[in-house]
LUMLUMDREN-2810 file (N, C-alpha, C; in Angstrom, 1 decimal):
<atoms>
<atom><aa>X</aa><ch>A</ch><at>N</at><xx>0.8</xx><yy>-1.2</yy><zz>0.0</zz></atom>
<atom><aa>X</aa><ch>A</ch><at>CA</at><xx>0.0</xx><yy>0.0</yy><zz>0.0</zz></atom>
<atom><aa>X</aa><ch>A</ch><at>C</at><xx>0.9</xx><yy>1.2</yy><zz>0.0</zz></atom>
<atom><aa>X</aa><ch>A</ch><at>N</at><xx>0.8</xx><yy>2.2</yy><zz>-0.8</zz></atom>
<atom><aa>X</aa><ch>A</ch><at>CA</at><xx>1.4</xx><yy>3.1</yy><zz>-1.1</zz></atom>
<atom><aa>X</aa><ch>A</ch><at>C</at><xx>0.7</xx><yy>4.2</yy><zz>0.0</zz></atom>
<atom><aa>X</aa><ch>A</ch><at>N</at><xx>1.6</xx><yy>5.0</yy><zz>0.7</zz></atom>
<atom><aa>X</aa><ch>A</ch><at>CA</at><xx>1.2</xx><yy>6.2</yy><zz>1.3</zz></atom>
<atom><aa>X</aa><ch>A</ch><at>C</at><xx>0.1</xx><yy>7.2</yy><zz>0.9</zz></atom>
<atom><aa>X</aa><ch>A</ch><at>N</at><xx>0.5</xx><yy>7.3</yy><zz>-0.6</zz></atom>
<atom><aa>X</aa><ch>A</ch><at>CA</at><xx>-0.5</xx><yy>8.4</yy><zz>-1.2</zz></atom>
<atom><aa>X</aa><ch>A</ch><at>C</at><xx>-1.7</xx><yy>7.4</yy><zz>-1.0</zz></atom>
<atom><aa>X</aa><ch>A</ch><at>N</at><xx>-2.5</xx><yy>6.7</yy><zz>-1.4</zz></atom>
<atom><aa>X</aa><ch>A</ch><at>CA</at><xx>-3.6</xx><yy>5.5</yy><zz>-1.1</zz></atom>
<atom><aa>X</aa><ch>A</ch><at>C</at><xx>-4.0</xx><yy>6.3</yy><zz>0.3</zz></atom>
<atom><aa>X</aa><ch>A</ch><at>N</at><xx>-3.0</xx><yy>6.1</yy><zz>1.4</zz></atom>
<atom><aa>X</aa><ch>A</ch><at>CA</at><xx>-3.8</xx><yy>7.2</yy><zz>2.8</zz></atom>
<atom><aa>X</aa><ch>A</ch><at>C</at><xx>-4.3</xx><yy>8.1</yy><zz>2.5</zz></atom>
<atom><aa>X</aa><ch>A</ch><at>N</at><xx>-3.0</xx><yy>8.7</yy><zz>2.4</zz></atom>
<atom><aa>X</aa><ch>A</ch><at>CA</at><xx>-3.6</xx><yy>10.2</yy><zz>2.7</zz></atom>
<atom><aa>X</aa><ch>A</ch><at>C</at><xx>-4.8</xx><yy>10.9</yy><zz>1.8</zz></atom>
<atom><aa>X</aa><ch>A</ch><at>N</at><xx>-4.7</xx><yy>10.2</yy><zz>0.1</zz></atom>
<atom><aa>X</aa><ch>A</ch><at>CA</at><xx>-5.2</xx><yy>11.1</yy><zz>-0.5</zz></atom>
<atom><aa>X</aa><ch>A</ch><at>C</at><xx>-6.8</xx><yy>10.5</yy><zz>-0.5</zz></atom>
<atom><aa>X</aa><ch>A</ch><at>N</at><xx>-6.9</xx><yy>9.4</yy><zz>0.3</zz></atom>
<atom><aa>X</aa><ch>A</ch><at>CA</at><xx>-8.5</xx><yy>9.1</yy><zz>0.1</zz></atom>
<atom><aa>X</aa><ch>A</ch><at>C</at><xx>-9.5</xx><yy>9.9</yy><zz>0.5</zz></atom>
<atom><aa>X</aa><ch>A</ch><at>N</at><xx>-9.4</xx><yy>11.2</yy><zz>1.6</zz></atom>
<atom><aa>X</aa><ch>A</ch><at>CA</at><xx>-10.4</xx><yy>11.9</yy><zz>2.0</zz></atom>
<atom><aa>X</aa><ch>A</ch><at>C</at><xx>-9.7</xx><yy>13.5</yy><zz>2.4</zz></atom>
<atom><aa>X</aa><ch>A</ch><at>N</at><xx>-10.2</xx><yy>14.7</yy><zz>1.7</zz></atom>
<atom><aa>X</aa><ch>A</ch><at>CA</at><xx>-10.0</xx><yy>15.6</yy><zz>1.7</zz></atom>
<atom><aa>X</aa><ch>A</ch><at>C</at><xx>-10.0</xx><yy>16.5</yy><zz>3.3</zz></atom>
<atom><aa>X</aa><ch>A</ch><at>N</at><xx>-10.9</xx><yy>15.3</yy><zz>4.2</zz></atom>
<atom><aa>X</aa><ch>A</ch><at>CA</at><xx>-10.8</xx><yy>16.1</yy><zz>5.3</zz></atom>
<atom><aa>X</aa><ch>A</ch><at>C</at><xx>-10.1</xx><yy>15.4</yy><zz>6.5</zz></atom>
<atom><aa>X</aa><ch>A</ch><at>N</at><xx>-9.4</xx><yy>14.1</yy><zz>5.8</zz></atom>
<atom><aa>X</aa><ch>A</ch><at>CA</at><xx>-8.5</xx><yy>13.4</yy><zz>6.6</zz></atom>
<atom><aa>X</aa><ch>A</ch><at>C</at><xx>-7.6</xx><yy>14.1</yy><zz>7.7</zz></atom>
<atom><aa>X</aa><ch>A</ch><at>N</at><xx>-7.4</xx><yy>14.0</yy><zz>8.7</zz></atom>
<atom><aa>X</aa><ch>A</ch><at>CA</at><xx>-6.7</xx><yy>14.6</yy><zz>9.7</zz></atom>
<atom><aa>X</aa><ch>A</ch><at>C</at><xx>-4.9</xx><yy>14.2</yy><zz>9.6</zz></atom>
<atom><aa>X</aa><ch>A</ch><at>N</at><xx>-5.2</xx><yy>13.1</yy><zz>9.2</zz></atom>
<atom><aa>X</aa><ch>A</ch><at>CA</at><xx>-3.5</xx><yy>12.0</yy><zz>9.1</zz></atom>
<atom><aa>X</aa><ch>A</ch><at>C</at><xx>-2.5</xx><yy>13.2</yy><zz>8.2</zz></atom>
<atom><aa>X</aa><ch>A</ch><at>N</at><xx>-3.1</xx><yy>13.9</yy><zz>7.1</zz></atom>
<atom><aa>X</aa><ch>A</ch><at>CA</at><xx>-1.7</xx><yy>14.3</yy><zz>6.7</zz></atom>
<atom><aa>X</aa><ch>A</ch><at>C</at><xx>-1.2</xx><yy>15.4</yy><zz>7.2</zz></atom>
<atom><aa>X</aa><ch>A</ch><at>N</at><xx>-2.1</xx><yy>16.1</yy><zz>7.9</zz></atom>
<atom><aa>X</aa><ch>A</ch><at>CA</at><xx>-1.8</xx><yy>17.3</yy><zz>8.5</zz></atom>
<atom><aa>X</aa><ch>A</ch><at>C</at><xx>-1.2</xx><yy>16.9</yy><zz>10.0</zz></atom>
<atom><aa>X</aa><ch>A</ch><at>N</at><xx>-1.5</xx><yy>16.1</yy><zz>10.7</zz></atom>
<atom><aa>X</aa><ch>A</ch><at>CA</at><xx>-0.8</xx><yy>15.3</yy><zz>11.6</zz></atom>
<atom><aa>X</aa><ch>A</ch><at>C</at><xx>0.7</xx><yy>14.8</yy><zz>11.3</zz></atom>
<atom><aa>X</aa><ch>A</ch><at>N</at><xx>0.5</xx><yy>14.4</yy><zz>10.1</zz></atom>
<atom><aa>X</aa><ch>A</ch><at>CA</at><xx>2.3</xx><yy>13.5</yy><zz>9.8</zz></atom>
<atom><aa>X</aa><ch>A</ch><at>C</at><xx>3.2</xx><yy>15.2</yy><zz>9.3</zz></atom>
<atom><aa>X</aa><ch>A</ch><at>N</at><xx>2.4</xx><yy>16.2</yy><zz>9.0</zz></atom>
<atom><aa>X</aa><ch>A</ch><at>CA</at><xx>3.1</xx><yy>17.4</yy><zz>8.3</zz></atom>
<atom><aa>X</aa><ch>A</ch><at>C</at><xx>3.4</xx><yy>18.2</yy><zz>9.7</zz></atom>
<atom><aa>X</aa><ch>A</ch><at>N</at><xx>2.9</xx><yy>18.0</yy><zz>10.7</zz></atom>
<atom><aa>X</aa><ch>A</ch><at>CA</at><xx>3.0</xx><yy>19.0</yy><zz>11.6</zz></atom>
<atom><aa>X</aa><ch>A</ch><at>C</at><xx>4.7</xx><yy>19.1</yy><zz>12.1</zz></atom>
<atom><aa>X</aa><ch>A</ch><at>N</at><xx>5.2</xx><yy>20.5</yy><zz>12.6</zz></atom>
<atom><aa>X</aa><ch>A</ch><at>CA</at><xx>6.1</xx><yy>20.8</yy><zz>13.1</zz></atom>
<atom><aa>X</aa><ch>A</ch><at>C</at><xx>6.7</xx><yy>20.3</yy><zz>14.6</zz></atom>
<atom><aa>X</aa><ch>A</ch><at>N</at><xx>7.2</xx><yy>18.9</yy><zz>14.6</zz></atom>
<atom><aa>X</aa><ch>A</ch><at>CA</at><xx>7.5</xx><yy>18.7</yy><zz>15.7</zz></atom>
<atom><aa>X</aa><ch>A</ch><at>C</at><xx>8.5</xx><yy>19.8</yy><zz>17.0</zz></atom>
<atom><aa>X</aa><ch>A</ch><at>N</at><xx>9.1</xx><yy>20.6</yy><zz>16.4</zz></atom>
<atom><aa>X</aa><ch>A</ch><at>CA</at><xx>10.1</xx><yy>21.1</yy><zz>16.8</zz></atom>
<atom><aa>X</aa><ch>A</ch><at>C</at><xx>9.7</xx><yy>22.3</yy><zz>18.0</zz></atom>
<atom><aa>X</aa><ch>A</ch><at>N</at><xx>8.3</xx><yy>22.5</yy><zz>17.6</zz></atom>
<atom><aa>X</aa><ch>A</ch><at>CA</at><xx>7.9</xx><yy>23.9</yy><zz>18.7</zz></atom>
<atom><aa>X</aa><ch>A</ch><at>C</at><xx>7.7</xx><yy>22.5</yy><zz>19.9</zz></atom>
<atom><aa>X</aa><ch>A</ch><at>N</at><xx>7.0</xx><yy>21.5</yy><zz>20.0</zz></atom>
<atom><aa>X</aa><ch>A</ch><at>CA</at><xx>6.9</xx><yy>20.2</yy><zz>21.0</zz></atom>
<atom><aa>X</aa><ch>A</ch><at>C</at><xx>7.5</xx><yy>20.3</yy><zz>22.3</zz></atom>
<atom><aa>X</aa><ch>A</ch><at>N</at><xx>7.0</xx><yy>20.6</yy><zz>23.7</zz></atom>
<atom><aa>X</aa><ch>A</ch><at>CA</at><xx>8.4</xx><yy>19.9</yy><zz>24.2</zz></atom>
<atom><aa>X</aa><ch>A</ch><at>C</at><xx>8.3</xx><yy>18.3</yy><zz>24.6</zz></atom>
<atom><aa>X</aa><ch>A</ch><at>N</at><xx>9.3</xx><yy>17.8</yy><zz>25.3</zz></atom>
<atom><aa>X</aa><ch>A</ch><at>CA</at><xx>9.2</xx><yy>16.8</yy><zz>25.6</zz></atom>
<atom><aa>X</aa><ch>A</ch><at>C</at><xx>7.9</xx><yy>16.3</yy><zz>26.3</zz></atom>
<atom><aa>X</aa><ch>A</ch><at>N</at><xx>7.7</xx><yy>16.9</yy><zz>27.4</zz></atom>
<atom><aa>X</aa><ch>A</ch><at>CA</at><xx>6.2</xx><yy>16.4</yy><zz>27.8</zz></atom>
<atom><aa>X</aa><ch>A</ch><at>C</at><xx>5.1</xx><yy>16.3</yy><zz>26.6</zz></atom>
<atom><aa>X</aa><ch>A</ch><at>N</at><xx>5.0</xx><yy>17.3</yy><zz>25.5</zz></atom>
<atom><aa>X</aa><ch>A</ch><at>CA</at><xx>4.1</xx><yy>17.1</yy><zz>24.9</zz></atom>
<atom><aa>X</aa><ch>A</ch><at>C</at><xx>4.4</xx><yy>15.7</yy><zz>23.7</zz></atom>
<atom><aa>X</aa><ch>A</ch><at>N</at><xx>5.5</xx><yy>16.0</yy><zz>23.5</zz></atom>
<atom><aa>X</aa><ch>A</ch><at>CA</at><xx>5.6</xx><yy>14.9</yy><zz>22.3</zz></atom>
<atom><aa>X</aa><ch>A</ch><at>C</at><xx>5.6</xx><yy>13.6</yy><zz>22.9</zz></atom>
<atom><aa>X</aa><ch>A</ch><at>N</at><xx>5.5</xx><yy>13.2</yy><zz>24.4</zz></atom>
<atom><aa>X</aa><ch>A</ch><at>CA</at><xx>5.4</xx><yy>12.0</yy><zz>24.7</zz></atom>
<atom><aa>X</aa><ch>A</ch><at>C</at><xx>3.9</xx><yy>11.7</yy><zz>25.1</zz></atom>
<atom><aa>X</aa><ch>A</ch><at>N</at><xx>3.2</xx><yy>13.2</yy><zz>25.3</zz></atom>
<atom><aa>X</aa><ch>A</ch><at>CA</at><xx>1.9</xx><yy>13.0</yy><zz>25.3</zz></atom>
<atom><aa>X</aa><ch>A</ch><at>C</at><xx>1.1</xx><yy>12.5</yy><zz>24.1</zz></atom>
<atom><aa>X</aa><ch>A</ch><at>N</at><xx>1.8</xx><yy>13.3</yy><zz>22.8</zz></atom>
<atom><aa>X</aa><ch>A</ch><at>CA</at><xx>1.2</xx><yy>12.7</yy><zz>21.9</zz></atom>
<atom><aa>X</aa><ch>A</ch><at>C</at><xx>1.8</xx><yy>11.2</yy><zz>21.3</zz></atom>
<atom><aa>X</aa><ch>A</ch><at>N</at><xx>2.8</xx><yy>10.7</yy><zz>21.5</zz></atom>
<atom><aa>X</aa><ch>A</ch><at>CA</at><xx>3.3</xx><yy>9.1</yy><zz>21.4</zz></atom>
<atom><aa>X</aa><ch>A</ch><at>C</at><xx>1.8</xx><yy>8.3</yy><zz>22.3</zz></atom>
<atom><aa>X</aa><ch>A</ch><at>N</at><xx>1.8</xx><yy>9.1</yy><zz>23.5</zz></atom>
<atom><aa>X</aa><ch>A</ch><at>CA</at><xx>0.2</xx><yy>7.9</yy><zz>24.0</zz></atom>
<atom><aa>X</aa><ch>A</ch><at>C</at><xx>-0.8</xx><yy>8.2</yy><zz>23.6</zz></atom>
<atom><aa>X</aa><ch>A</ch><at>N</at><xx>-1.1</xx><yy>9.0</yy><zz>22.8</zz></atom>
<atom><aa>X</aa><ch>A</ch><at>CA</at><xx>-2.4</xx><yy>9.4</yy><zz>22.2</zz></atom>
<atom><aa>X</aa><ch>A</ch><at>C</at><xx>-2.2</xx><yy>8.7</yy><zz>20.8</zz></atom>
<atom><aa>X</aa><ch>A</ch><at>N</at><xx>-1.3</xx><yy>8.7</yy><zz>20.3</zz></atom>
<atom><aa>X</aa><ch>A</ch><at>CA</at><xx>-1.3</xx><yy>7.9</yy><zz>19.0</zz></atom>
<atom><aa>X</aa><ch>A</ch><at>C</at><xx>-1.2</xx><yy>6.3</yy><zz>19.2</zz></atom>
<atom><aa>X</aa><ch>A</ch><at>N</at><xx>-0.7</xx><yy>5.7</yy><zz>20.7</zz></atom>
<atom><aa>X</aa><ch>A</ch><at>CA</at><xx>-0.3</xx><yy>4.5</yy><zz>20.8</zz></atom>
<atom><aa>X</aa><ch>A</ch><at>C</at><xx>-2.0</xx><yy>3.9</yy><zz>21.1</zz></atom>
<atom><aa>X</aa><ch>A</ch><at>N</at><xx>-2.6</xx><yy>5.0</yy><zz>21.5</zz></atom>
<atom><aa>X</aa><ch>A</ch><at>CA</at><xx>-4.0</xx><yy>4.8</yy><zz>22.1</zz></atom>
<atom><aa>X</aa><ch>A</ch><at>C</at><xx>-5.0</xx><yy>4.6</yy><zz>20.8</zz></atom>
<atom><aa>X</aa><ch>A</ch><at>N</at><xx>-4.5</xx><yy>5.6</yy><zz>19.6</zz></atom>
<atom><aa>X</aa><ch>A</ch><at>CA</at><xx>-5.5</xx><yy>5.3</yy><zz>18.3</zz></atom>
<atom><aa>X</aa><ch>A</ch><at>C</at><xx>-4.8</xx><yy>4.0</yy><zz>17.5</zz></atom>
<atom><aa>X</aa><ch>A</ch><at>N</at><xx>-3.8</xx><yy>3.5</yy><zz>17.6</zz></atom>
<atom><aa>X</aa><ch>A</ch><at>CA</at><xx>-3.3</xx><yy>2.3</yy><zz>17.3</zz></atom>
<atom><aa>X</aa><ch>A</ch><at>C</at><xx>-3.6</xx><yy>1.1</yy><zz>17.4</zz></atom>
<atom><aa>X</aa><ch>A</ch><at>N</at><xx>-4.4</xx><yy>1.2</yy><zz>18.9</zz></atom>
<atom><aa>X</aa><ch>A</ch><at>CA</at><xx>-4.5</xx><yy>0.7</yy><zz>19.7</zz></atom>
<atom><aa>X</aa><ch>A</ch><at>C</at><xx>-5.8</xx><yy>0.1</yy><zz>19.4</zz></atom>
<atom><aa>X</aa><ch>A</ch><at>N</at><xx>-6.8</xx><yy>1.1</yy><zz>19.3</zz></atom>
<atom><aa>X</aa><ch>A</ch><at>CA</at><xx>-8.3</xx><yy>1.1</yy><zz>18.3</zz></atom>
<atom><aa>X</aa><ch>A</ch><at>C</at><xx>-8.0</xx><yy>0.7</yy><zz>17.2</zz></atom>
<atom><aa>X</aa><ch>A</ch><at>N</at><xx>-7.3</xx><yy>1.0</yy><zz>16.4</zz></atom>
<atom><aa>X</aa><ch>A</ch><at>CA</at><xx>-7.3</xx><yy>0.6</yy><zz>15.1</zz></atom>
<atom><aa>X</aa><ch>A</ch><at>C</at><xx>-7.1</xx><yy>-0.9</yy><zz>15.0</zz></atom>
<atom><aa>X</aa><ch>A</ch><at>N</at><xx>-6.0</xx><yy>-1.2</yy><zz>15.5</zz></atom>
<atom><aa>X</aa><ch>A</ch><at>CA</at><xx>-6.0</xx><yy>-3.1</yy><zz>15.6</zz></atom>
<atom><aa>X</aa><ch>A</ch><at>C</at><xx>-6.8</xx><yy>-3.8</yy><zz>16.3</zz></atom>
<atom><aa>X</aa><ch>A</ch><at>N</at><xx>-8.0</xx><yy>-2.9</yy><zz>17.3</zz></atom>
<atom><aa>X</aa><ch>A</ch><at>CA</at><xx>-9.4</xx><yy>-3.4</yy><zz>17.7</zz></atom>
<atom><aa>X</aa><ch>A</ch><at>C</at><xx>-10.1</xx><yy>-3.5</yy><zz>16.3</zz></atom>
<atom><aa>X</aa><ch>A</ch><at>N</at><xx>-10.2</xx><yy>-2.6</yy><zz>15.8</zz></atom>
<atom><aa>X</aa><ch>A</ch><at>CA</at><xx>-11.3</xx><yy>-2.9</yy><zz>14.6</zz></atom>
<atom><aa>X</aa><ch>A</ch><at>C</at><xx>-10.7</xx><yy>-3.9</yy><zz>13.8</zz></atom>
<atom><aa>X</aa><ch>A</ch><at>N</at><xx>-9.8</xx><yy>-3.4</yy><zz>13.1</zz></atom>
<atom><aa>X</aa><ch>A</ch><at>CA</at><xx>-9.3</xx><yy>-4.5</yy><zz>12.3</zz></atom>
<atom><aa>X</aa><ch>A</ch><at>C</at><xx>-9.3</xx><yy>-6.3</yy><zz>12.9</zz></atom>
<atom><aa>X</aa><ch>A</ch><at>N</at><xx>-8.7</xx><yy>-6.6</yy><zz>14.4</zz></atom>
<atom><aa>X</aa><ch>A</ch><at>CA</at><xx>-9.1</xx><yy>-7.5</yy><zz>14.4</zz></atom>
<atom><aa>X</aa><ch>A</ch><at>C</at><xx>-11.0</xx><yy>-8.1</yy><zz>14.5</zz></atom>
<atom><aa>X</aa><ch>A</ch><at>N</at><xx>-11.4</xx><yy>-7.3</yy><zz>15.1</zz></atom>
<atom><aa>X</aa><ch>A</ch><at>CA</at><xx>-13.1</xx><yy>-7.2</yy><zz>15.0</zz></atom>
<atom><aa>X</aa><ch>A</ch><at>C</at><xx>-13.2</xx><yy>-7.9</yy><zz>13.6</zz></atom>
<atom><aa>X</aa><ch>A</ch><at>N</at><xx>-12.8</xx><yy>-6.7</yy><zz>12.2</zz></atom>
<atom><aa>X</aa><ch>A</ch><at>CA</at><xx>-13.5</xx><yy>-7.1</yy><zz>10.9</zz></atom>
<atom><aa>X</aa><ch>A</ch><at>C</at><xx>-12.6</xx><yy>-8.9</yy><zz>10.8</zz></atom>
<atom><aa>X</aa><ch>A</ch><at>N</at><xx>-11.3</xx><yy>-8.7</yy><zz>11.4</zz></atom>
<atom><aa>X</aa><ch>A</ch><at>CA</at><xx>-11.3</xx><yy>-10.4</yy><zz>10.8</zz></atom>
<atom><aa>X</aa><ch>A</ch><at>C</at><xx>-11.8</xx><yy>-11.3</yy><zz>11.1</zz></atom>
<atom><aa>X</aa><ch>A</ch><at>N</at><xx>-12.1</xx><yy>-11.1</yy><zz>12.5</zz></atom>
<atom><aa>X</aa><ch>A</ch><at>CA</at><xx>-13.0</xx><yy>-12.1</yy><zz>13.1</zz></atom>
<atom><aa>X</aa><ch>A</ch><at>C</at><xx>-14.4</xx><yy>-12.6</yy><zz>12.5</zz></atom>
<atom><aa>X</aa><ch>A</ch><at>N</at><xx>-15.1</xx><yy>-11.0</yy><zz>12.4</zz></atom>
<atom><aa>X</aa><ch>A</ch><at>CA</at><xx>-16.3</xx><yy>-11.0</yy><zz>11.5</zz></atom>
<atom><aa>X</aa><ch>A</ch><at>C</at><xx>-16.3</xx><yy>-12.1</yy><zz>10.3</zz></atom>
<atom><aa>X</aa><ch>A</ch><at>N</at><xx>-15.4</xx><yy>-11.8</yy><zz>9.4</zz></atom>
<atom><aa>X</aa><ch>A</ch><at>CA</at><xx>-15.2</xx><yy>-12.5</yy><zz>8.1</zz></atom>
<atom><aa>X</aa><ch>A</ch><at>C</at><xx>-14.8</xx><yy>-13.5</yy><zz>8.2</zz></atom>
<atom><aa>X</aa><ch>A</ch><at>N</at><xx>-14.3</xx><yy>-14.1</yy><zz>9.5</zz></atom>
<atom><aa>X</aa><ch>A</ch><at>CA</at><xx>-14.0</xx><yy>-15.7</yy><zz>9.5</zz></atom>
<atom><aa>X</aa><ch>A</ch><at>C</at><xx>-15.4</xx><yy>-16.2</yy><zz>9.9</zz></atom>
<atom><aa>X</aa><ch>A</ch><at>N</at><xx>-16.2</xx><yy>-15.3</yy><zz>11.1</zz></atom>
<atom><aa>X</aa><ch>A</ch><at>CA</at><xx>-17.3</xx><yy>-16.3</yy><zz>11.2</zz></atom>
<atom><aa>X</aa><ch>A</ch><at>C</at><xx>-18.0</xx><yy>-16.2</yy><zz>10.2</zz></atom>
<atom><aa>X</aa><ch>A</ch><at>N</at><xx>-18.3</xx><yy>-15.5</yy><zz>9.4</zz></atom>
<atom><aa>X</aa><ch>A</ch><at>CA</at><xx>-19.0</xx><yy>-15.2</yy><zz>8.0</zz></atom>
<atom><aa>X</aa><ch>A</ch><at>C</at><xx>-18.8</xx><yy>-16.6</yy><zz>6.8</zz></atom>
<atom><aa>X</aa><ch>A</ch><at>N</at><xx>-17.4</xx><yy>-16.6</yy><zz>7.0</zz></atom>
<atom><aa>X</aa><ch>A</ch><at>CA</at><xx>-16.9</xx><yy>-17.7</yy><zz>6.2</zz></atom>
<atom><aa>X</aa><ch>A</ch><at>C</at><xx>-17.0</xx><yy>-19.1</yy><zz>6.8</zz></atom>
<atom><aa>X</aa><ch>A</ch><at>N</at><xx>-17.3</xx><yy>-19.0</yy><zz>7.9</zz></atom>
<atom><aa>X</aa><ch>A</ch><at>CA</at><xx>-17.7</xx><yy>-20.6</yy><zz>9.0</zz></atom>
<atom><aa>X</aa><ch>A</ch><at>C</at><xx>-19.0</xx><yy>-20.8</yy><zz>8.6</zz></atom>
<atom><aa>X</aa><ch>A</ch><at>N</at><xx>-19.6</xx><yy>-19.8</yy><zz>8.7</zz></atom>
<atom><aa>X</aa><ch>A</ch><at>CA</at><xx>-21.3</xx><yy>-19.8</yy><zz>8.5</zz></atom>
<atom><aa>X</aa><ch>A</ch><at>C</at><xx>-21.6</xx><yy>-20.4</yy><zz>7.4</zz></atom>
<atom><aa>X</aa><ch>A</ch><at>N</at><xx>-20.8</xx><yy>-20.1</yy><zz>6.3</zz></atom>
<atom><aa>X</aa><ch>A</ch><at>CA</at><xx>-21.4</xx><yy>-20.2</yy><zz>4.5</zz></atom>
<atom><aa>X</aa><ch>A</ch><at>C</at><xx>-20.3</xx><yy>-21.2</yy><zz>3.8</zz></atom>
<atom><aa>X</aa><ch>A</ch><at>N</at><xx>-19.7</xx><yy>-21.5</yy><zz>4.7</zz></atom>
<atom><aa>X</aa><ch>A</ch><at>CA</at><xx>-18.9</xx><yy>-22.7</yy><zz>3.9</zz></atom>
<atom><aa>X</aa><ch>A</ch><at>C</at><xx>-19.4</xx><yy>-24.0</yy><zz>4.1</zz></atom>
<atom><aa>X</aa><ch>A</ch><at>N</at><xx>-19.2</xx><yy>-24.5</yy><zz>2.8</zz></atom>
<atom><aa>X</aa><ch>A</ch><at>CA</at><xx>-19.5</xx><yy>-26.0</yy><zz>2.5</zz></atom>
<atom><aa>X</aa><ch>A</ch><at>C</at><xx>-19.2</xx><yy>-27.2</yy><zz>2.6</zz></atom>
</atoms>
C-alpha cells in the first residue's frame, strides 16, 4: 500500500496534516503526550481491524460448505 492511497483518500482526513505538523515547537512532555495518544489510536485501530477479521472468519464458517 502506497502512502499516497492514505492520505489522499479523504480531503478532510486529519493523518496528513498530523504527519506534516512541526515537531520542533513540541516539548518533551508534549511529544510524549502525543506518542500515547497515537499509541491509544493504534490501539483502536487493531481493535477494529481485528473485530473485521474475526467477522469475516465467522461469516466464512457460516457459509462454507
Amino acid at each position: 500500500m502506497d502512502l499516497d492511497d492514505i492520505l489522499g483518500a479523504r480531503p478532510d482526513d486529519p493523518l496528513p496534516a498530523l504527519l506534516r505538523e512541526d515537531l520542533d515547537r513540541l516539548s518533551v512532555a508534549e511529544l510524549e503526550a502525543r506518542i500515547t495518544a497515537l499509541q491509544g489510536e493504534i490501539a483502536r485501530t487493531r481493535r477494529k481491524i481485528d473485530g473485521a477479521v474475526d467477522h469475516m472468519a465467522s461469516a466464512d464458517a457460516l457459509f462454507r460448505r
